[in-house]
C-alpha positions as CSV (number, residue, x, y, z in Angstrom):
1,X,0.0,0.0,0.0
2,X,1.0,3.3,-0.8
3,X,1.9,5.1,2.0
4,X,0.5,8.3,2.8
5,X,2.8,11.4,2.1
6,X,1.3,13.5,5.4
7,X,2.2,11.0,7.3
8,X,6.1,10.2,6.3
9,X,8.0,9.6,9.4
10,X,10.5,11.6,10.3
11,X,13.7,12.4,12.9
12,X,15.3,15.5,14.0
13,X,18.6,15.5,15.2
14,X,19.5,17.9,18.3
15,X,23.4,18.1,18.0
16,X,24.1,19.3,22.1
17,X,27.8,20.0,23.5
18,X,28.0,21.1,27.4
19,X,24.3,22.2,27.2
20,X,23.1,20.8,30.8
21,X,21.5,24.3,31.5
22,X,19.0,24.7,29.2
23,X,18.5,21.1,27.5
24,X,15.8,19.5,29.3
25,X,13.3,23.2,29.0
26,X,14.0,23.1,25.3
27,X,14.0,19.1,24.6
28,X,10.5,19.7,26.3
29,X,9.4,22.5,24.3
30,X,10.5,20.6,21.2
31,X,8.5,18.2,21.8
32,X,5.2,19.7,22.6
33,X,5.6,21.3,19.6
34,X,5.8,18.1,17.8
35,X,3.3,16.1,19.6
36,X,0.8,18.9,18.7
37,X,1.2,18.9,15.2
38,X,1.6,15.7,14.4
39,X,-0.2,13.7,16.8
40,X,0.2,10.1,15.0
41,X,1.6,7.7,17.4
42,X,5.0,6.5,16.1
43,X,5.3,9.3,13.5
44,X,8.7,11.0,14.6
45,X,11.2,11.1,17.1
46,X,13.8,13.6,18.4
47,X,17.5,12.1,18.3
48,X,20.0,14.3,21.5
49,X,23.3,13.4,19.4
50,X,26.1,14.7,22.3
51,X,29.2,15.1,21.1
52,X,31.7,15.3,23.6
53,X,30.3,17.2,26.8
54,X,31.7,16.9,30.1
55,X,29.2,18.4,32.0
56,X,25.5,16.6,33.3
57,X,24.3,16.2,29.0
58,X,24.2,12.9,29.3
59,X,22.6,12.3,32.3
60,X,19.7,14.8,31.9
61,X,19.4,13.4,27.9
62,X,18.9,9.8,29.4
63,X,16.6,11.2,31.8
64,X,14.6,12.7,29.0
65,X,14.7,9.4,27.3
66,X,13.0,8.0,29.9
67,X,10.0,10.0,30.6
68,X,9.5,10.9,26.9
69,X,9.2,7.6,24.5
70,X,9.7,9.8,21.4
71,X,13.1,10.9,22.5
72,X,16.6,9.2,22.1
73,X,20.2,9.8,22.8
74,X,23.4,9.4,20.6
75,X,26.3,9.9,22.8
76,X,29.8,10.2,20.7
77,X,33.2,10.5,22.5
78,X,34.7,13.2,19.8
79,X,33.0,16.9,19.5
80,X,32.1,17.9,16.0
81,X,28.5,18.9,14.5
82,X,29.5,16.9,11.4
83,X,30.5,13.8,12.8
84,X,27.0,14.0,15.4
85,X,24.9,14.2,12.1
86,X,26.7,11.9,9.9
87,X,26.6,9.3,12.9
88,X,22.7,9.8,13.9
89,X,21.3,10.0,9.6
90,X,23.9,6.7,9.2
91,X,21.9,4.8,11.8
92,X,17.9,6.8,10.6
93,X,15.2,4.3,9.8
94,X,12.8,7.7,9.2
95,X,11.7,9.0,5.5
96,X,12.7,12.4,6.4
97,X,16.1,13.0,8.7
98,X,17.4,16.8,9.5
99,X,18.7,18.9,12.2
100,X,18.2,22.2,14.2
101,X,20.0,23.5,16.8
102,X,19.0,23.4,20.6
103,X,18.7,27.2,21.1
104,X,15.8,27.0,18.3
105,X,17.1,30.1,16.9
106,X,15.3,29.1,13.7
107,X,11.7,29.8,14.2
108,X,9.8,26.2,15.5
109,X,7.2,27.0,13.0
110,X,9.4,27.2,9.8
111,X,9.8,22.9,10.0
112,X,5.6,22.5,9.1
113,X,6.8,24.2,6.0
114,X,9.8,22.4,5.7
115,X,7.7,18.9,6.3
116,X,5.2,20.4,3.6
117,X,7.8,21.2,1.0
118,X,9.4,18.1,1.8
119,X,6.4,16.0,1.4
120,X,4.1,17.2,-0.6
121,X,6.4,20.4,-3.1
122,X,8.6,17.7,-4.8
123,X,11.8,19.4,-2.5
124,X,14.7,16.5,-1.6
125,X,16.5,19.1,0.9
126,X,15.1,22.0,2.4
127,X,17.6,24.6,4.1
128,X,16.7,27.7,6.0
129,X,18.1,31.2,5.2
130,X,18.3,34.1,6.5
131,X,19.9,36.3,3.7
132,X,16.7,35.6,1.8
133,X,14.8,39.5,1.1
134,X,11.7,37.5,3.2
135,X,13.8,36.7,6.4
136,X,13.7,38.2,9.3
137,X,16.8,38.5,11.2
138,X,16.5,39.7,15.3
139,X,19.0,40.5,17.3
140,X,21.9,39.8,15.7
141,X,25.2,42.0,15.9
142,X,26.6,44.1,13.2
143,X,30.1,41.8,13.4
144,X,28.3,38.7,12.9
145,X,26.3,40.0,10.4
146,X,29.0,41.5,7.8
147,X,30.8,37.9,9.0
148,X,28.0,35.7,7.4
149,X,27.8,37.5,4.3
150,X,31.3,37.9,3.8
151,X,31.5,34.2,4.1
152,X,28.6,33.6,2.2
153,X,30.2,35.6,-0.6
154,X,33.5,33.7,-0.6
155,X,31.8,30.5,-0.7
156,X,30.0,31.5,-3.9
157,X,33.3,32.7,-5.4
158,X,35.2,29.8,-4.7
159,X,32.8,27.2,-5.1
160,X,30.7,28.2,-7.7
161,X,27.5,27.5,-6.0
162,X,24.1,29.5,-5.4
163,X,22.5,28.4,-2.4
164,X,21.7,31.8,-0.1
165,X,22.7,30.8,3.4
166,X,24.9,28.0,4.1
167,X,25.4,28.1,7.6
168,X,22.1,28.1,9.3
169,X,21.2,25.5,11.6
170,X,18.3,24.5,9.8
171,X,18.1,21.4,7.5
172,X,15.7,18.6,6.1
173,X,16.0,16.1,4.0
174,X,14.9,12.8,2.2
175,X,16.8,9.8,4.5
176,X,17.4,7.7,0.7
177,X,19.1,10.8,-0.4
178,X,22.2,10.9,2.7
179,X,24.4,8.1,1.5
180,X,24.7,9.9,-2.1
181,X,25.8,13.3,-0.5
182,X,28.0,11.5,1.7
183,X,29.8,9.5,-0.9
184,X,29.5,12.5,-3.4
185,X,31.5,14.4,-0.2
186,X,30.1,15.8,2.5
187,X,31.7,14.3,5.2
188,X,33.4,16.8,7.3
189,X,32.9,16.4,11.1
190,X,33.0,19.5,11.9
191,X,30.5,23.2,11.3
192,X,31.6,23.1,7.6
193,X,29.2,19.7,7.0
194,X,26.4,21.8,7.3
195,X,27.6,24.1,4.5
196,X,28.7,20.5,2.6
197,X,25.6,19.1,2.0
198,X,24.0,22.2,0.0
199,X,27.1,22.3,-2.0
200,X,27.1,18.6,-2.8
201,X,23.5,18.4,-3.3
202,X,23.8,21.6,-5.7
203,X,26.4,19.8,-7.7
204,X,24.8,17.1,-8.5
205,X,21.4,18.5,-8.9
206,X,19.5,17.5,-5.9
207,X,16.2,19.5,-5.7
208,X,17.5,21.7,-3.5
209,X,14.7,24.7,-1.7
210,X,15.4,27.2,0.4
211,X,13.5,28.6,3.1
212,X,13.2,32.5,4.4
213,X,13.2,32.3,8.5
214,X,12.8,34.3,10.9
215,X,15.7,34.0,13.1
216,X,16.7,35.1,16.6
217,X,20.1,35.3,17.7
218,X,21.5,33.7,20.5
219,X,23.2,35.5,23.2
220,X,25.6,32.6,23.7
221,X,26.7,32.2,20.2
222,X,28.7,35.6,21.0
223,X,31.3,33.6,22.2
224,X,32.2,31.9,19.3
225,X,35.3,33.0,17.8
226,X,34.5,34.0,14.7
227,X,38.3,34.4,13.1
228,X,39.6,30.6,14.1
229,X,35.9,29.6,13.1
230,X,36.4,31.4,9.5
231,X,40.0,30.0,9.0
232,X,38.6,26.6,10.1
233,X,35.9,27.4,7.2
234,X,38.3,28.4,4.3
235,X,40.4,25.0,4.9
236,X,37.6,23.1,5.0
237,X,36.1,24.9,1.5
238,X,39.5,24.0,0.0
239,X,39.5,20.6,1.2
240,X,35.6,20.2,-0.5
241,X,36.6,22.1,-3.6
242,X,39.9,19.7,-4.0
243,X,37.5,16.6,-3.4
244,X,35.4,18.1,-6.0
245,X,37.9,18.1,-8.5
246,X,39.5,14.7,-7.8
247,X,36.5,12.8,-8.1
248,X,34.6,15.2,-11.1
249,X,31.5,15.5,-8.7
């Protein structure tokens, strides 16, 4: 039988490091969310991938997987985003597999239309932006601000792609579509496999859709360092663009 596209099952991944503070309120927010608008039973799941924290993550994540049957926790011994992602979509059983980050930055609202473009516009990977004309941007510095679209810029240049926004923490897509990304190469473990999988996907002409947010900075992403993060960027876009060329993706 057929199965019916509004109800595809799908996972989102919470990549956590050292977040004991505010994981359990936003887990639990999460989740409400979820449960209201899609009450099927068995219909998703939320996936707490830790990589690397030393504080109480772990415990309050198995705690969470305890009282709340949709939730379940990845625990990895290395940090990096990349290898968290890579590691939980490897091991996905769901039609649909993405991410978000825990501070839900990204609007909770903006993933109905991601499901909906995902399931029913013909989309393979949705990605939020928020140097689209319709986003909405709140709260964010001036310095991080000329940062991202410098970046953004440079990654155009040098890679010859189109996508708008390549590092927001905001992305769905088709589970049957992962292992071609990943052998096509997007396989960093780090920030830069975020950034990976809309150039790989552009490359070899994924239907690729982008999605206007709004978006609400974090306080605590202020302490990111944003010049060892950008040099961290530019070796990993020459690594991607070498891999690119060495393999004719």
């Amino acid at each position: 039988m057929k199965q019916n596209k509004s109800k595809k099952a799908f996972e989102i991944t919470i990549p956590v490091l050292d977040e004991a503070q505010t994981l359990e309120q936003q887990i639990r927010l999460l989740h409400a969310f979820l449960k209201k608008h899609f009450p099927t039973p068995g219909q998703w799941s939320i996936l707490i991938a830790d990589n690397g924290s030393t504080d109480d993550t772990p415990r309050i994540a198995e705690e969470l997987c305890q009282k709340l049957p949709e939730v379940r926790f990845l625990r990895l011994p290395e940090r990096g985003v990349g290898l968290a992602l890579k590691t939980s979509w490897a091991q996905a059983t769901s039609d649909i597999i993405g991410y978000m980050d825990l501070d839900f930055s990204t609007d909770l609202r903006h993933f109905l239309q991601a499901y909906d473009m995902l399931t029913q516009k013909g989309c393979q990977l949705v990605y939020g932006t928020r140097l689209h004309p319709q986003s909405r941007v709140i709260g964010r510095s001036l310095k991080r601000e000329i940062s991202s679209r410098v970046f953004n810029f440079i990654l155009k240049r040098y890679l010859g792609i189109h996508f708008s926004d390549g590092m927001c923490g905001f992305k769905f897509l088709h589970r049957d579509i992962y292992p071609h990304l990943y052998k096509a190469g997007a396989q960093s473990n780090g920030w830069f496999f975020s950034t990976e999988l809309l150039a790989v996907a552009e490359w070899t002409h994924i239907n690729l859709c982008e999605l206007p947010v709004t978006w609400t900075d974090d306080p605590h992403n202020s302490r990111v360092k944003i010049l060892p993060l950008a040099l961290q960027y530019l070796k990993a876009m020459k690594k991607l663009k070498e891999w690119k060329m060495e393999n004719g993706v």
